[in-house]
C-alpha positions in Angstrom: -61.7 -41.8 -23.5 -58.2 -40.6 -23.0 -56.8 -38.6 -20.0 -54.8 -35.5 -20.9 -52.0 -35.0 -17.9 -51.3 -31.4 -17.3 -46.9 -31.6 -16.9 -44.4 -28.9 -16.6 -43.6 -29.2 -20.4 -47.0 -28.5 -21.4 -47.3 -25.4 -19.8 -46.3 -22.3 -21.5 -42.7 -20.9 -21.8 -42.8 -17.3 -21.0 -45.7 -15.5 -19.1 -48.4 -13.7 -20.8 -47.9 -10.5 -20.1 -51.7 -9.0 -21.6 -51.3 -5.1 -21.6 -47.7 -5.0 -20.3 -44.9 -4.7 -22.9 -41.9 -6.3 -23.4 -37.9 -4.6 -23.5 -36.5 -4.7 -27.0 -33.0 -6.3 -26.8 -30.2 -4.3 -27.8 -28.8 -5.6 -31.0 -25.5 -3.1 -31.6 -22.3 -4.2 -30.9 -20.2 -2.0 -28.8 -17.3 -0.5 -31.2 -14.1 -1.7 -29.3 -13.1 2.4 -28.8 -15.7 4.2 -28.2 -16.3 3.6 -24.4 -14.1 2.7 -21.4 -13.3 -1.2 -21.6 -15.7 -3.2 -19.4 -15.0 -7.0 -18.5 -17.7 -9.2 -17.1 -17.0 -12.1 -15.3 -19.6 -15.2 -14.8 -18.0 -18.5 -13.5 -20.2 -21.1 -15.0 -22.5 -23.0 -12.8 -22.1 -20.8 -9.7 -25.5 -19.9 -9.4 -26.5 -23.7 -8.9 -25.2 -23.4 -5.5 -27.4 -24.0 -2.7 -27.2 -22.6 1.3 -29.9 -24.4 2.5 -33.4 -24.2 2.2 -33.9 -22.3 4.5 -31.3 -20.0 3.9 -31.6 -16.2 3.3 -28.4 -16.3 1.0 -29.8 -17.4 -2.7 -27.0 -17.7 -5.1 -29.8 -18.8 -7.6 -30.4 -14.3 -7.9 -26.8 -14.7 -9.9 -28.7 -17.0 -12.7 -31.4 -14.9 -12.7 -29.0 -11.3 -13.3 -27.4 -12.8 -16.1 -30.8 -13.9 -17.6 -31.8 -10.3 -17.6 -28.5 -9.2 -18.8 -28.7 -11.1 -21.8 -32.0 -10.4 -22.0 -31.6 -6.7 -22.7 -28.9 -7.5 -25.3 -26.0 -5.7 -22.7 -23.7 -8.7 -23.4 -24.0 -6.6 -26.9 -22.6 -3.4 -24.7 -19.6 -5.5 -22.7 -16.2 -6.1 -24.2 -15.1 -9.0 -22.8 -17.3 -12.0 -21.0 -15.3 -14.7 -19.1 -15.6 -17.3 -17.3 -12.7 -17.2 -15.2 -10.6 -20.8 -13.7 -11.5 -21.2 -9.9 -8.6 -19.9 -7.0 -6.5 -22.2 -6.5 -5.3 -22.8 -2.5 -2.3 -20.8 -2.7 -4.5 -18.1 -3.5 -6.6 -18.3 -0.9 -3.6 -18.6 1.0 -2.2 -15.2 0.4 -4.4 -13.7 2.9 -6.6 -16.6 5.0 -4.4 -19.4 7.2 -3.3 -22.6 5.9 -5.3 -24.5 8.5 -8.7 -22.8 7.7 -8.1 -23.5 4.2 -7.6 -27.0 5.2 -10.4 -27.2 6.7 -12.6 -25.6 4.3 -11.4 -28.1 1.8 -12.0 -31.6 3.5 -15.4 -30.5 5.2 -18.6 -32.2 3.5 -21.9 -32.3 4.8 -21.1 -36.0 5.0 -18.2 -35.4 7.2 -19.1 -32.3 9.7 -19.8 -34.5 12.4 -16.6 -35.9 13.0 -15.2 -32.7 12.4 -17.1 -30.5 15.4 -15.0 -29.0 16.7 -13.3 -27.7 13.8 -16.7 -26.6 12.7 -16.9 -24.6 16.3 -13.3 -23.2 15.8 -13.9 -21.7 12.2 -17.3 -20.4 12.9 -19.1 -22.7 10.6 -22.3 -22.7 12.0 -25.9 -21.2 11.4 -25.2 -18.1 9.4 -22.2 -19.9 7.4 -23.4 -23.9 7.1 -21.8 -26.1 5.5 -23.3 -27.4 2.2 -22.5 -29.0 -0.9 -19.6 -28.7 -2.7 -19.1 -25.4 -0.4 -15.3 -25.4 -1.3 -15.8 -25.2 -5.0 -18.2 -21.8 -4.5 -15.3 -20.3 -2.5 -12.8 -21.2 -4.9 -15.1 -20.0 -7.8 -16.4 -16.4 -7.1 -13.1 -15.8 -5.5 -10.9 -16.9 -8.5 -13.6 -14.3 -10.7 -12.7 -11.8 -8.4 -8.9 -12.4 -9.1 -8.8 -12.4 -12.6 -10.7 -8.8 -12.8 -7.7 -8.0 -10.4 -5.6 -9.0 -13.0 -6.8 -7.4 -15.6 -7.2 -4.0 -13.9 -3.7 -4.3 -12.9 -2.5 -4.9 -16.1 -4.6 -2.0 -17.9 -6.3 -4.1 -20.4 -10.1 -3.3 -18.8 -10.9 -0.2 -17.1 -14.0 -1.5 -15.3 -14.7 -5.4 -13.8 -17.6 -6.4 -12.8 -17.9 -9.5 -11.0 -21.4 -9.6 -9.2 -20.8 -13.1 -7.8 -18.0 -11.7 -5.2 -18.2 -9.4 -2.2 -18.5 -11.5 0.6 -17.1 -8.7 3.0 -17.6 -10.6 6.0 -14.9 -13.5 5.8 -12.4 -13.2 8.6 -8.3 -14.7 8.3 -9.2 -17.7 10.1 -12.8 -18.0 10.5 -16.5 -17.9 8.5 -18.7 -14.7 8.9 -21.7 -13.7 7.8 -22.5 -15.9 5.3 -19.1 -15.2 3.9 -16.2 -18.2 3.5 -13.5 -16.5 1.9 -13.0 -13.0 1.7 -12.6 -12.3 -2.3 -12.4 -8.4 -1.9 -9.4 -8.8 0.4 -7.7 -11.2 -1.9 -8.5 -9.0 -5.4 -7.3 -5.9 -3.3 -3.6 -7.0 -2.4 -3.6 -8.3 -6.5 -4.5 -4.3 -7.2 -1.6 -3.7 -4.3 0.8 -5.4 -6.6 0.4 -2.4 -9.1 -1.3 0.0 -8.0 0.0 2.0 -5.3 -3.2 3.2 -3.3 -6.6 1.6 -3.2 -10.1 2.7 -2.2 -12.5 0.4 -1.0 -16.5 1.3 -0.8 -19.1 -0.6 0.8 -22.7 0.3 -0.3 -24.2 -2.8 1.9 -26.9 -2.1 4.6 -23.7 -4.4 6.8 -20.8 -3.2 8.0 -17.8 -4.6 5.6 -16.1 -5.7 8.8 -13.9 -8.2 7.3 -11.8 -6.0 4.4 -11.6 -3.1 7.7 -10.0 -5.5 9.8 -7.8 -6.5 7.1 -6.1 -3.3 6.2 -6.8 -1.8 9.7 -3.4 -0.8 10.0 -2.6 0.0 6.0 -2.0 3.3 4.9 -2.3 2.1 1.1 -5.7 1.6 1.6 -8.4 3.7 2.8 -11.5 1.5 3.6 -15.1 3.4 3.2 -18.6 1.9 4.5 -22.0 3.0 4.7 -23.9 0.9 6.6 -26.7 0.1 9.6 -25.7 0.9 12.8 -27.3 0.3 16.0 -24.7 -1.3 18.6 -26.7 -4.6 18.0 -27.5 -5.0 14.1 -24.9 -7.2 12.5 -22.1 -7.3 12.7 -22.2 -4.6 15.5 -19.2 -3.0 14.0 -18.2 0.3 12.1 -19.0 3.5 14.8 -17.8 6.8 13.2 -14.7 7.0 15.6 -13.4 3.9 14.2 -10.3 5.5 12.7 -7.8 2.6 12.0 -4.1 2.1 13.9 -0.8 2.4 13.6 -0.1 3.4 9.5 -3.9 3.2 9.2 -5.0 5.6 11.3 -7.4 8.0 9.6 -7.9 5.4 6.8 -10.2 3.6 8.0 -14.1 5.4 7.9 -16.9 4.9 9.0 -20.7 6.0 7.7 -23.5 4.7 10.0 -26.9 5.0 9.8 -30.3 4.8 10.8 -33.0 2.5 9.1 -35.3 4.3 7.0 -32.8 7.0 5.0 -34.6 7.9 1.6 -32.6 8.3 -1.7 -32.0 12.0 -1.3 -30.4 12.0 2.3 -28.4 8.9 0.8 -27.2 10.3 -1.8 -26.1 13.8 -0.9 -24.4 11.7 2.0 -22.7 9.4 -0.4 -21.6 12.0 -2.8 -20.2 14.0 0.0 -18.3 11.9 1.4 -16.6 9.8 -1.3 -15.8 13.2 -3.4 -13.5 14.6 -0.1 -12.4 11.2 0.5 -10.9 10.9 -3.4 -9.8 14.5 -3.4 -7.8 13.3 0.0 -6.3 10.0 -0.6 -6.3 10.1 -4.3 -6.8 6.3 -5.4 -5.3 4.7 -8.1 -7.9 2.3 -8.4 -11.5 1.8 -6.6 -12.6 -1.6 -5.5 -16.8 -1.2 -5.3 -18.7 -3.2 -2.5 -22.6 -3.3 -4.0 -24.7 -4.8 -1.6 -27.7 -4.7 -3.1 -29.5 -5.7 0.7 -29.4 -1.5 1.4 -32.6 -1.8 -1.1 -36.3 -0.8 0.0 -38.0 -3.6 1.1 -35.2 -6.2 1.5 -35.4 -9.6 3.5 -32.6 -8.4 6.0 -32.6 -4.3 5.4 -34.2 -1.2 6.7 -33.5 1.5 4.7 -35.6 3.1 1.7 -33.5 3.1 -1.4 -34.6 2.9 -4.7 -32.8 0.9 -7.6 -32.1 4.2 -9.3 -30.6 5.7 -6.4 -28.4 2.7 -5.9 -27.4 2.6 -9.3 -26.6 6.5 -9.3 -23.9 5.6 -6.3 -22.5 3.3 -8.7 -22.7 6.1 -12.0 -21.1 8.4 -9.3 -18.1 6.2 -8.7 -17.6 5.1 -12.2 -17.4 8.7 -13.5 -13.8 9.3 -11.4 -12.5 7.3 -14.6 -10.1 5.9 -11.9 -9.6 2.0 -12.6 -13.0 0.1 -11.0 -13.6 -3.2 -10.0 -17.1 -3.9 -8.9 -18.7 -6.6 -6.9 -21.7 -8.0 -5.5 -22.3 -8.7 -1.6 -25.5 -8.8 0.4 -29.2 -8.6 -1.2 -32.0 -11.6 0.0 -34.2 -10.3 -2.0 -33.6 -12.3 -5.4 -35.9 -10.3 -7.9 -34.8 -7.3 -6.4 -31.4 -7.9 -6.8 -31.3 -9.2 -10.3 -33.3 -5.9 -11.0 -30.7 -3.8 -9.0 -27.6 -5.5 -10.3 -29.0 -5.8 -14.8 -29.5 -1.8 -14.2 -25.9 -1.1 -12.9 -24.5 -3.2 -15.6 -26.0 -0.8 -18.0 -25.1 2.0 -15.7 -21.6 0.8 -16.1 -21.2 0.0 -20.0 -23.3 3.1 -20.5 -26.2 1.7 -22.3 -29.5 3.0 -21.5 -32.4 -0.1 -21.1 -36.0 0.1 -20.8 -38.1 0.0 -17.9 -39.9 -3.1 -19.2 -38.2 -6.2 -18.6 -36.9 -8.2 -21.3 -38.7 -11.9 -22.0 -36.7 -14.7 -20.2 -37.7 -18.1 -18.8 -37.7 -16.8 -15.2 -40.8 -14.2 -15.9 -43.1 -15.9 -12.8 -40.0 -14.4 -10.3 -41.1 -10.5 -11.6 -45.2 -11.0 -12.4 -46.0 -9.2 -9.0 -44.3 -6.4 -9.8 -45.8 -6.1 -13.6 -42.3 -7.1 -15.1 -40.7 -3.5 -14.7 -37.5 -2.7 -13.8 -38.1 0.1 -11.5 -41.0 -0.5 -9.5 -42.8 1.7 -7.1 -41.4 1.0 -3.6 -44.1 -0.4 -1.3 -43.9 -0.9 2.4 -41.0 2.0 3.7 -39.9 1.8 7.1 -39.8 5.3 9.0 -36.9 7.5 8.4 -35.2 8.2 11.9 -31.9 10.1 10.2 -32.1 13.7 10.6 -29.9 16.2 8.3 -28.3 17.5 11.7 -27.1 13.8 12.4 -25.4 13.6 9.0 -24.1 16.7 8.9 -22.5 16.0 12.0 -21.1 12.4 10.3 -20.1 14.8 7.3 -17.8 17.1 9.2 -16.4 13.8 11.2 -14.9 12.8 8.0 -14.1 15.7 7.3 -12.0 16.5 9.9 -10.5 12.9 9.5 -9.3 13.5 6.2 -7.4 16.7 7.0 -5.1 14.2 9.5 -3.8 12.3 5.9 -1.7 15.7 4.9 -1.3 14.1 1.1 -1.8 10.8 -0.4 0.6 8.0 0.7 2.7 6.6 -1.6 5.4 3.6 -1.9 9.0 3.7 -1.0 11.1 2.6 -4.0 13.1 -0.5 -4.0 15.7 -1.8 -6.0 15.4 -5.2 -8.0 18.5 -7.2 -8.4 19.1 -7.7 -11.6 19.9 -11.1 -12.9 23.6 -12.3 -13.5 23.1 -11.6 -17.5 22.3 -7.9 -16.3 25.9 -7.8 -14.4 27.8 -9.2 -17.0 26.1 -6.9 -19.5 27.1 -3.9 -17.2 30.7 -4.9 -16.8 31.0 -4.6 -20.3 29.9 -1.3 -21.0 31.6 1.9 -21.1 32.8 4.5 -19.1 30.6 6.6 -21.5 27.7 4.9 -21.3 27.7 4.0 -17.6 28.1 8.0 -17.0 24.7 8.0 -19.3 23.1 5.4 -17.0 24.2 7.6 -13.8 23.4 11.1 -15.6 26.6 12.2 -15.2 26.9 12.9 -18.5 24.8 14.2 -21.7 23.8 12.0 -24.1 26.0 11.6 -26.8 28.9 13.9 -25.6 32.1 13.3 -23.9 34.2 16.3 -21.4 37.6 17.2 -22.3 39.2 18.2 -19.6 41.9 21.1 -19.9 45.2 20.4 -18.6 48.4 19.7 -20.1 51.3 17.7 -18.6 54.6 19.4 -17.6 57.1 17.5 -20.6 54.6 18.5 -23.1 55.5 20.5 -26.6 54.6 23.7 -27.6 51.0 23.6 -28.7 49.3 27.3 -29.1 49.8 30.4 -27.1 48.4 29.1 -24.1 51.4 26.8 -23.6 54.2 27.9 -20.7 56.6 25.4 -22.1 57.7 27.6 -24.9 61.6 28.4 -25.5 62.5 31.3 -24.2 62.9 33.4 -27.6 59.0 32.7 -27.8 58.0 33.5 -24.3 60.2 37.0 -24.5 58.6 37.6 -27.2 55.3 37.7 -25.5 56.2 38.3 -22.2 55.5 41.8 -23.8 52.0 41.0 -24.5 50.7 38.8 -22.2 53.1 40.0 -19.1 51.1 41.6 -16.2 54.2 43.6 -14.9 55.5 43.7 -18.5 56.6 47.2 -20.7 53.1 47.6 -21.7 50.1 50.1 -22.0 48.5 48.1 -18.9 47.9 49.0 -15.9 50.3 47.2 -13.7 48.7 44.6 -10.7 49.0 46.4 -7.6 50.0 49.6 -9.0 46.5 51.0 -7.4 46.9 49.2 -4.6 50.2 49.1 -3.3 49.4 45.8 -2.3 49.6 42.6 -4.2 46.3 40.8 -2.9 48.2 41.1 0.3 51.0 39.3 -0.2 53.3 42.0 0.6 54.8 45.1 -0.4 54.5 46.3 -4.2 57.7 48.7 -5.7 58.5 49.4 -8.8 61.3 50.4 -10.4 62.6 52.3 -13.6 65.8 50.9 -15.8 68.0 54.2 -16.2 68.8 56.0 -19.1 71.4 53.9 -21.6 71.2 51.0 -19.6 70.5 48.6 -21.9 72.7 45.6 -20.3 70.7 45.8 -16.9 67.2 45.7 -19.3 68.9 42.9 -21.2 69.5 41.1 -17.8 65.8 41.3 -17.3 64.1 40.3 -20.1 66.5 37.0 -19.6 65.9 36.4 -16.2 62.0 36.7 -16.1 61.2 33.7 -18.8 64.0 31.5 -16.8 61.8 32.3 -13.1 58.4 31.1 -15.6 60.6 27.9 -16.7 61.3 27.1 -12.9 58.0 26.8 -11.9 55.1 26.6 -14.6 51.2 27.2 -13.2 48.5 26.0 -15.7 47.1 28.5 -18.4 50.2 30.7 -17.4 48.3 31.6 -14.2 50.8 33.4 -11.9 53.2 35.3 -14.0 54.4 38.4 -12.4 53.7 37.4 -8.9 55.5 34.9 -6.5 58.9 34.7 -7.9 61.7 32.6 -5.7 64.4 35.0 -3.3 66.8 33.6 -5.8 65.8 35.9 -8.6 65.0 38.7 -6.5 68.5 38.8 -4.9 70.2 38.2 -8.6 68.3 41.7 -10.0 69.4 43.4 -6.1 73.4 42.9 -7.6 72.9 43.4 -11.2 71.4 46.5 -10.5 74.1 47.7 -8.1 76.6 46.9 -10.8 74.7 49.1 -13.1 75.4 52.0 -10.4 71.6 53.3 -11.1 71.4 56.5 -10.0 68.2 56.4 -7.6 65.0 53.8 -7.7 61.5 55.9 -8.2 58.2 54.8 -7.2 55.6 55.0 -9.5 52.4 56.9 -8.8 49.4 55.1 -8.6 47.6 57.3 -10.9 50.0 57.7 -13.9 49.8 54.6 -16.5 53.6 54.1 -17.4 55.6 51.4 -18.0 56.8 49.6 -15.1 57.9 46.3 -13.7 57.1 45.3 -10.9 58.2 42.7 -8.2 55.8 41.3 -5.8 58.4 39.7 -2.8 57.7 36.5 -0.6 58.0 38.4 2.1 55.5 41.0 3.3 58.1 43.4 4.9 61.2 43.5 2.1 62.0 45.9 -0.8 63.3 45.6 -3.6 65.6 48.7 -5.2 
């Protein structure tokens, strides 16, 4: 008679599910244009990690999100998948001490003893324990949470989801909350390297105390939590009147809550809020905290939320189209979180999945709940939140907001260019580094008008000529010549006051003293040329005014007459140097 031995092999793979159905996997690949770009990031092995037995922090719920993910074909729906290279320690090092670091690095569980007090220093007790290969687990979700950084910054994805980050709690120097290394603080000052203003949203039932306290006094980014609070719930942080300091002040806010708020008082709340706060501060990109803990029926929460409700927060956010990098955080709750955290995926990709649950090895996790995605929520704790109290949290922020008086921005700074650039600027031209400065249009070069005093004649505009040439059109282009034209200060009296005005009239038959004229007048334009013959007519030397005084006595004129204003006859006249003399 043989024994038959019932082992784990021998039982059966997936769990009969009788009357319940099963999700039909999505089989179409996502054409490479037709959405916004999603990256998903999945360091390999992560979810083997292990707190403790005892432990309320399960990384095992990663393994069981991508199981579902893949499960409902949305790996069909996602761009790119990576598995991204762990943070290396200058990394970490960009935000968290040197000596923490250290210290994170050498402990083992073989080893805490002789390191104690260390262990007391960095807060590495209870809630943050230390446990096998503890560094490696830092060092991977945070490098995931770097490289979708990376991409966001360089515009090649325009969401990144990373659901093994969002440990919110991790201090500079010191363990939190079952947080090591803060990953959201680190991804945020990659985004800072680009982008010039981020917003950060916590949807965890905990306050995210550590990325506040981290860009507390930062007016590039504007820190947003909803959250628990009762003075005493962990981590006893985030009252509405914390505002931020210094440069942060009014960028830091605040939404805390009472335990039992339903999806509708959530929601309106959430909506709100993060609309006025992205009208106000207008982000660049938005770095997405989603603890799934905030859940109904949670290991460590209080409130009522459903899984649709938290995934509309997420739908709400994603349709901004601003650049979006979303991680995990809190949730104890392992089915509950795969569930929450496979349906924002789709939520994100925009692929619509079944409420059945897709066949996978980990089927015994999701029997109690009949294998649906969204199942009813038993067990709600009372509501204490009122609308008064969050309309009275609504106008807080509100009135917060108007403080910012525009989005900040960044100063500009320059680079030095390398020695290449300054030998390639030394050799350009004047041209061309007029182009560079925008002194000059494009293409085009000013000519400016002036001519030198020993040039030749060039053109009527020149007041070199000979003398037989500027006679000539002394008649034209004289102002006090023989002409039709009005003569300059002959309505006036005055020259522009610069003295007296008279004119005077040649006599009959005098043709020698007119001779004498015409010569003398081009010689006084030789003397003393003014550019584009600006000038002639007026100023003339005493020299010239006392030769025409004796040629005109020698002429014996009979008697000088002044012209009146309002007859138009040909005159000369002869504008002195002095204000008070006359010429006749």
């Amino acid at each position: 008679m043989s024994r038959t031995y019932q082992t784990f092999s021998s039982s059966p793979y997936f769990d009969d599910r009788g009357p319940h159905g099963y999700a039909t996997p999505i089989t179409e690949r996502i054409n490479p244009h037709s959405r916004p770009i999603v990256s998903y990031y999945s360091p390999k092995g992560i979810g083997a990690q292990h707190y403790g037995e005892r432990h309320p922090m399960k990384p095992h719920r990663l393994t069981l999100t991508n199981a579902l993910v893949f499960g409902y074909g949305i790996d069909k729906q996602i761009h790119h998948i990576y598995d991204p290279r762990p943070a290396t320690q200058a990394e970490l090092e960009a935000y968290h001490d040197h000596d923490y670091i250290d210290f994170l690095s050498r402990v083992t569980p073989q080893n805490q003893n002789s390191l104690k007090q260390a262990i007391d220093q960095f807060n590495c007790v209870e809630d943050c324990p230390i446990f096998s290969d503890m560094y490696d687990f830092c060092r991977m979700y945070t490098g995931a949470s770097l490289a979708a950084a990376r991409k966001l910054a360089a515009g090649t994805t325009d969401i990144a989801i990373n659901w093994s980050g969002g440990l919110h709690h991790a201090k500079k120097a010191e363990a939190s909350g079952f947080c090591y290394v803060n990953d959201i603080v680190l991804a945020i000052l990659e985004l800072l390297r680009y982008h010039p203003r981020v917003l950060y949203i916590d949807i965890d039932i905990h306050h995210g105390d550590g990325v506040e306290f981290a860009f507390y006094n930062s007016n590039r980014v504007m820190t947003l939590s909803f959250h628990k609070y009762t003075g005493d719930f962990f981590p006893g942080t985030g009252k509405l009147d914390d505002n931020g300091a210094g440069l942060g002040k009014h960028f830091c806010l605040n939404v805390p809550l009472q335990d039992g708020i339903d999806d509708d008082m959530y929601l309106t709340t959430f909506k709100t809020v993060v609309d006025d706060t992205v009208t106000a501060f207008r982000p660049s990109a938005i770095v997405l905290q989603c603890g799934a803990d905030s859940l109904g029926c949670d290991r460590l929460g209080a409130f009522n939320l459903s899984i649709a409700a938290h995934g509309e927060c997420v739908n709400f956010v994603r349709k901004y189209n601003v650049p979006l990098l979303v991680v995990g955080g809190g949730g104890y709750t392992i089915k509950n979180v795969s569930r929450c955290w496979t349906y924002e995926t789709a939520v994100l990709v925009g692929a619509s999945i079944e409420d059945n649950l897709p066949t996978t090895i980990y089927d015994s996790f999701f029997s109690e709940s009949q294998w649906k995605l969204h199942p009813p929520l038993t067990g709600k704790v009372d509501n204490q939140n009122t609308p008064a109290s969050l309309q009275r949290i609504t106008t807080s922020i509100r009135t917060k907001l108007r403080y910012l008086q525009g989005a900040p921005s960044v100063a500009l700074q320059d680079i030095p260019p390398s020695l290449g650039a300054w030998l390639e600027c030394e050799d350009r031209t004047r041209e061309e580094k007029a182009e560079e400065k925008s002194t000059a249009r494009a293409g085009e070069q000013r000519e400016d008008r002036s001519t030198a005093r020993n040039e030749f004649f060039d053109g009527d505009h020149d007041v070199d000529q000979d003398e037989d040439a500027a006679s000539a059109s002394t008649s034209v282009r004289g102002r006090g010549g023989t002409t039709g034209r009005r003569a300059r200060g002959s309505r006036r009296g005055r020259a522009r006051g610069r003295g007296k005005v008279t004119s005077t009239a040649p006599a009959e038959g005098d043709e020698e003293a007119d001779d004498a004229e015409t010569a003398v007048v081009p010689a006084a334009r030789r003397a003393k040329p003014r550019g584009r013959g600006r000038g002639k007519g007026r100023g003339r030397a005493k020299a010239v005014v006392k030769e025409r005084e004796k040629e005109a006595s020698d002429t014996e004129a009979d008697a000088a007459t002044t012209v009146d204003p309002d007859e138009e006859i040909p005159v000369h006249t002869t504008t002195t140097s002095q204000p008070d003399e006359e010429v006749g």
